[in-house]
ChimeraX commands (.cxc) that place a marker at each C-alpha (Angstrom):
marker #1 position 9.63,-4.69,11.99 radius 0.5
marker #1 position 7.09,-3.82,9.11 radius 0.5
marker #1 position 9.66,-1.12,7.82 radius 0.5
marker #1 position 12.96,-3.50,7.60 radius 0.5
marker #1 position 10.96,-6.15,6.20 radius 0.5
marker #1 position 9.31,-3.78,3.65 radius 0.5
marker #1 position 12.72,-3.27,2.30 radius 0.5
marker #1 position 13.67,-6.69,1.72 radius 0.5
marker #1 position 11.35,-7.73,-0.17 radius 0.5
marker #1 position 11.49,-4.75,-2.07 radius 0.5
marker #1 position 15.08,-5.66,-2.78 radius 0.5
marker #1 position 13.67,-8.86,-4.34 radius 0.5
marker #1 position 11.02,-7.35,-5.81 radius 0.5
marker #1 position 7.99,-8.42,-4.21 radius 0.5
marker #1 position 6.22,-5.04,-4.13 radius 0.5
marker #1 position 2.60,-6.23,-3.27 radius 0.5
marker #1 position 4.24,-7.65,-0.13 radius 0.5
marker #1 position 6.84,-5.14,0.60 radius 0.5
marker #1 position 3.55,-2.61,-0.28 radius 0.5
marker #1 position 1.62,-4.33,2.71 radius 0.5
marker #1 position 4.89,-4.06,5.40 radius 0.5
marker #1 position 5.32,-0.35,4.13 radius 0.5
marker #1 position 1.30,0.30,4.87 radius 0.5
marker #1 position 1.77,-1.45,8.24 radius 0.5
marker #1 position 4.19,0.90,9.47 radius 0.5
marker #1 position 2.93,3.89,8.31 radius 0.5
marker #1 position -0.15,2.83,10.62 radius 0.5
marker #1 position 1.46,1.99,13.31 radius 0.5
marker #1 position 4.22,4.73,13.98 radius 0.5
marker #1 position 3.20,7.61,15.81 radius 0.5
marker #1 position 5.86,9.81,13.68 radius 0.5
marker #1 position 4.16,12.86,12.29 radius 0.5
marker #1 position 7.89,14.15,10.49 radius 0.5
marker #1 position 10.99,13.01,9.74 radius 0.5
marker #1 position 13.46,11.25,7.30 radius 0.5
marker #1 position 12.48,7.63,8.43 radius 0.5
marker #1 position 8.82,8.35,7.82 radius 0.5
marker #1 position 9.51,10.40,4.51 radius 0.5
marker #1 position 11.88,7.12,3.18 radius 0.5
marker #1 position 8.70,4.78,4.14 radius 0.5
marker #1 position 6.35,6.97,2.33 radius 0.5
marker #1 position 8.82,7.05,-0.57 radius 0.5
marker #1 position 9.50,3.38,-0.60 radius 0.5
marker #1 position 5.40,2.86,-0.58 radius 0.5
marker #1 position 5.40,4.70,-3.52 radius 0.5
marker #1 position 7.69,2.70,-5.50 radius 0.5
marker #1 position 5.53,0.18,-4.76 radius 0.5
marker #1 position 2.57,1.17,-5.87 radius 0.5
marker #1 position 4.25,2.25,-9.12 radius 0.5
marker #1 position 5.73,-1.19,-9.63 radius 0.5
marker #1 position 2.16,-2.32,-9.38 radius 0.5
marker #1 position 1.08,0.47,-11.61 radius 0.5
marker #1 position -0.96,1.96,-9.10 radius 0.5
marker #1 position -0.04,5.72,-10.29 radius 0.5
marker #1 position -2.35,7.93,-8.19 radius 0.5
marker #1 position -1.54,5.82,-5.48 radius 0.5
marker #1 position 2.23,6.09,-6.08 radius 0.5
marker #1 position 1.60,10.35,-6.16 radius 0.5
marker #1 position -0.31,10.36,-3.53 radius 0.5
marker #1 position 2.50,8.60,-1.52 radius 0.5
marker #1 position 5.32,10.76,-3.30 radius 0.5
marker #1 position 2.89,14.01,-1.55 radius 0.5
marker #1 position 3.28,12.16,1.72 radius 0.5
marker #1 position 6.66,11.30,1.60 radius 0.5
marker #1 position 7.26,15.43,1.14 radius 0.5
marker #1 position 4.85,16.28,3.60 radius 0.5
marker #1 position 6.89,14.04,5.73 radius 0.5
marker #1 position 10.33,15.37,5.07 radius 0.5
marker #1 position 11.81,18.24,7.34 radius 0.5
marker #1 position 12.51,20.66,4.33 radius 0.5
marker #1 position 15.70,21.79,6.02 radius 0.5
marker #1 position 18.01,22.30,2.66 radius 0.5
marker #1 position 20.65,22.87,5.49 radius 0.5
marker #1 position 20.65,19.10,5.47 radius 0.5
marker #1 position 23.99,17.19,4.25 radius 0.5
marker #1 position 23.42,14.45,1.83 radius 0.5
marker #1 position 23.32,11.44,4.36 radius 0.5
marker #1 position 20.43,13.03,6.03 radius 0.5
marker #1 position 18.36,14.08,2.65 radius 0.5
marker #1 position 16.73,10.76,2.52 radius 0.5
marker #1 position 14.10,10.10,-0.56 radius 0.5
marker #1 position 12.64,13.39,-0.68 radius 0.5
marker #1 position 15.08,14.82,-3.46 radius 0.5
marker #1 position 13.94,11.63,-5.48 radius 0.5
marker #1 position 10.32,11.97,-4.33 radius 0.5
marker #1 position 10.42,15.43,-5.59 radius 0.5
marker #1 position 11.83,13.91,-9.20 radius 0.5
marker #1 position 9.25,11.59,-9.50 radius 0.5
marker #1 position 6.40,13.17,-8.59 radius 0.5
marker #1 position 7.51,15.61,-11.46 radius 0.5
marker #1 position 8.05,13.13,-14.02 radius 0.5
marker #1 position 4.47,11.21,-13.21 radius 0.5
marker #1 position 2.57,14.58,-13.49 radius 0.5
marker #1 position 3.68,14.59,-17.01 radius 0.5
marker #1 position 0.90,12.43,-18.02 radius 0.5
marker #1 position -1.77,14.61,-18.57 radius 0.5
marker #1 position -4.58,12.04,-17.97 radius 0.5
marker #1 position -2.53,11.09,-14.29 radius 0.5
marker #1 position -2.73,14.68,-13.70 radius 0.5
marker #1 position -6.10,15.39,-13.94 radius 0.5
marker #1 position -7.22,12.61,-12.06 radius 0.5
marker #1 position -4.54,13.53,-9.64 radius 0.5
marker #1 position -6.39,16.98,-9.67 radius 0.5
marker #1 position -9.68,15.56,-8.82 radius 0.5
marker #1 position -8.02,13.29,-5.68 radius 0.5
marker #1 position -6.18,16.45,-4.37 radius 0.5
marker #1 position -9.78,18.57,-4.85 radius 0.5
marker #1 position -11.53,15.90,-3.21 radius 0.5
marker #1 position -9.60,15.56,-0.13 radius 0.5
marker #1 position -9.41,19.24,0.07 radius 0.5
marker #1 position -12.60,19.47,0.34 radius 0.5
marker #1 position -13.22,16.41,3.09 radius 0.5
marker #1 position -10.82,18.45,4.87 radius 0.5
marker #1 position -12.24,21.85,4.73 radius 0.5
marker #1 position -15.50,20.34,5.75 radius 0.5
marker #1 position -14.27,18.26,8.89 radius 0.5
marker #1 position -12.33,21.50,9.73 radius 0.5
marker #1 position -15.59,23.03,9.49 radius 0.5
marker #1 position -17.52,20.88,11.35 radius 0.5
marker #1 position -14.97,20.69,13.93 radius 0.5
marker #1 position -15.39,24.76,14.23 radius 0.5
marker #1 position -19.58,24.72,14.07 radius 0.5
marker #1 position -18.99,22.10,17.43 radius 0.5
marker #1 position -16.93,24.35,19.15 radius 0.5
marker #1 position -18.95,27.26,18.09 radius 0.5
marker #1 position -21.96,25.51,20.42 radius 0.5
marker #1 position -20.24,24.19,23.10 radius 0.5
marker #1 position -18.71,27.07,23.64 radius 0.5
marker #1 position -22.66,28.58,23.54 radius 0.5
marker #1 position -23.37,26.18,25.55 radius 0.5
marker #1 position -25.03,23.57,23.53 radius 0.5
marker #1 position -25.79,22.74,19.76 radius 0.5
marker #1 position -25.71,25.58,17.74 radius 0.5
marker #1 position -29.19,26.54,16.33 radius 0.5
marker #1 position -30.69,27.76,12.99 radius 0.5
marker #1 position -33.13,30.40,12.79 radius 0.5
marker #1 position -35.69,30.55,10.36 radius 0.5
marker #1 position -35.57,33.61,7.69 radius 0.5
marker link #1:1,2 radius 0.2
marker link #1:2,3 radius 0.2
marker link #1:3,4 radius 0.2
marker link #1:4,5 radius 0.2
marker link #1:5,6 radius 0.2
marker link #1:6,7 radius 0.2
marker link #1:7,8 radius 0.2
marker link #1:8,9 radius 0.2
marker link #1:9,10 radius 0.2
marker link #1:10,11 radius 0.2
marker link #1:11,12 radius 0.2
marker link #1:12,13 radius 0.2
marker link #1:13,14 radius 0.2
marker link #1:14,15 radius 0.2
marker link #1:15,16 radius 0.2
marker link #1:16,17 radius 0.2
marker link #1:17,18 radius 0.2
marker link #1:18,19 radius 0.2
marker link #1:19,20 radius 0.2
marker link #1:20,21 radius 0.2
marker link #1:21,22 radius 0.2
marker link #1:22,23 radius 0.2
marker link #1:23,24 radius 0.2
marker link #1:24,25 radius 0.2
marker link #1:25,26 radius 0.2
marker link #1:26,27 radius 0.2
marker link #1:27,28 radius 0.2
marker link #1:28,29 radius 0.2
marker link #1:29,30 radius 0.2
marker link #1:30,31 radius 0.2
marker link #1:31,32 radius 0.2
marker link #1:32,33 radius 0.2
marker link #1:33,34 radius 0.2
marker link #1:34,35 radius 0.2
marker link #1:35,36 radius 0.2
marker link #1:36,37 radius 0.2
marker link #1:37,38 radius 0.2
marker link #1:38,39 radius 0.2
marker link #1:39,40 radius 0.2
marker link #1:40,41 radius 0.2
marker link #1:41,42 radius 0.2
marker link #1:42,43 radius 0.2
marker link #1:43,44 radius 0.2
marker link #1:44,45 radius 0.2
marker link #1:45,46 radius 0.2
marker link #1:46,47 radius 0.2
marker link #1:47,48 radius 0.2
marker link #1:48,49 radius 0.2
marker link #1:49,50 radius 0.2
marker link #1:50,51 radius 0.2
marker link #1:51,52 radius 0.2
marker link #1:52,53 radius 0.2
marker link #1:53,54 radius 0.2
marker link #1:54,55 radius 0.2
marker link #1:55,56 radius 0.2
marker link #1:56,57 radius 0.2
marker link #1:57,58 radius 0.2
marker link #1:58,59 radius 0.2
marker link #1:59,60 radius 0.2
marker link #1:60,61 radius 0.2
marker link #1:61,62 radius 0.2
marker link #1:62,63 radius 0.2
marker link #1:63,64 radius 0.2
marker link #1:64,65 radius 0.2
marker link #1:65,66 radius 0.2
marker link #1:66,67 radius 0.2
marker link #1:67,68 radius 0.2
marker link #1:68,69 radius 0.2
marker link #1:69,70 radius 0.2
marker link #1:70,71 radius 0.2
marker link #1:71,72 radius 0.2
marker link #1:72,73 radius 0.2
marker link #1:73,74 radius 0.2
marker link #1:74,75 radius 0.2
marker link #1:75,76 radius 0.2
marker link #1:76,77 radius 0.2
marker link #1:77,78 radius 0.2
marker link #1:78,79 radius 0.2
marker link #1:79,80 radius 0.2
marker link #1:80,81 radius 0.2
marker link #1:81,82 radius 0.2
marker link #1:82,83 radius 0.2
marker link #1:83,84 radius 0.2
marker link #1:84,85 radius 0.2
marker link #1:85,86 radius 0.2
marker link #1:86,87 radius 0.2
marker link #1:87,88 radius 0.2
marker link #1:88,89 radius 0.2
marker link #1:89,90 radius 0.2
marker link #1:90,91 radius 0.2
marker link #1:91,92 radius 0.2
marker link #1:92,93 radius 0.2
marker link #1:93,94 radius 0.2
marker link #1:94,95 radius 0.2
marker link #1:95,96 radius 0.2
marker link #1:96,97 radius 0.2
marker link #1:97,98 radius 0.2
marker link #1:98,99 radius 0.2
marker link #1:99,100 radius 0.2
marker link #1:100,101 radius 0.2
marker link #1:101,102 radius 0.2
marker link #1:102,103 radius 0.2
marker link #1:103,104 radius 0.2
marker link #1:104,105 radius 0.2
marker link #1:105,106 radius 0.2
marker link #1:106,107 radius 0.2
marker link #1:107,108 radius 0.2
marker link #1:108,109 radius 0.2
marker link #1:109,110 radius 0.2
marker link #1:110,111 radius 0.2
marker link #1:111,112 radius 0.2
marker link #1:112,113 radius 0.2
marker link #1:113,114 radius 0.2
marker link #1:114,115 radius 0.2
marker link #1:115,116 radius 0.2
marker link #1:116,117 radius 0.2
marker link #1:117,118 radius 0.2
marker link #1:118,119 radius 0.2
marker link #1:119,120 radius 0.2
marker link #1:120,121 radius 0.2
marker link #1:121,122 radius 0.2
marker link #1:122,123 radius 0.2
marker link #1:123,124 radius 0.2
marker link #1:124,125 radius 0.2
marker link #1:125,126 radius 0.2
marker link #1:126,127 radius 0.2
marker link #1:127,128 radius 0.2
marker link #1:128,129 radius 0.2
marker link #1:129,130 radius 0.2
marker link #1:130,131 radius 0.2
marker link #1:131,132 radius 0.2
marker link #1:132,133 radius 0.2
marker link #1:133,134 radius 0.2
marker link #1:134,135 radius 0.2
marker link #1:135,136 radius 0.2
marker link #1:136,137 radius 0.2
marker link #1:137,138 radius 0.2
view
């Protein structure tokens, strides 16, 4: 498995590889939530700070909490990374030139979003007409 593997090399320090078995998984699982996806989102992200891949490693860190059930009701054995993703993510903001860059990715992605989402609703909007939605001249 692309997860277990991840971790070994890891262990040994062979983040480019362990980076690639960490990507596979995430690909490949259909987990949406959940401590297991969280830890391989964290574990990516230690990777790509090992390589010096900042953004990369943030971006990650984001996932990893987007990933992680939030429940503070949660005992210690079931916390996984997120506590630590939290820390980190902190302590890389601090570098002002990460963080506006980081900015810009976050503003960017926002943005593909809100125009998919937006697309998505202009497609509904005309089959639900019928047929594609049409502009009128003014």
């Amino acid at each position: 498995v692309s997860l277990t593997r991840g971790i070994a090399l890891a262990r040994v320090e062979q983040w480019e590889n362990a980076l690639t078995n960490f990507s596979r998984y995430l690909q490949m699982t259909d987990s949406k939530a959940g401590v297991v996806l969280a830890d391989a989102y964290y574990a990516r992200a230690v990777c790509f700070a090992r390589l010096g891949h900042k953004l990369d490693a943030l971006m990650s860190l984001d996932a990893c909490l987007r990933a992680s059930s939030g429940d503070e009701t949660l005992s210690d054995a079931d916390a996984g990374h997120a506590p630590r993703a939290c820390v980190a993510r902190c302590l890389l903001l601090q570098d002002r030139g990460l963080r506006q860059r980081y900015d810009e990715e976050v503003a960017k992605r926002t943005t593909k979003t809100t125009s998919s989402a937006n697309s998505s609703n202009s497609d509904t909007s005309a089959n639900a007409a019928g047929g594609p939605a049409q502009i009128s001249g003014g």
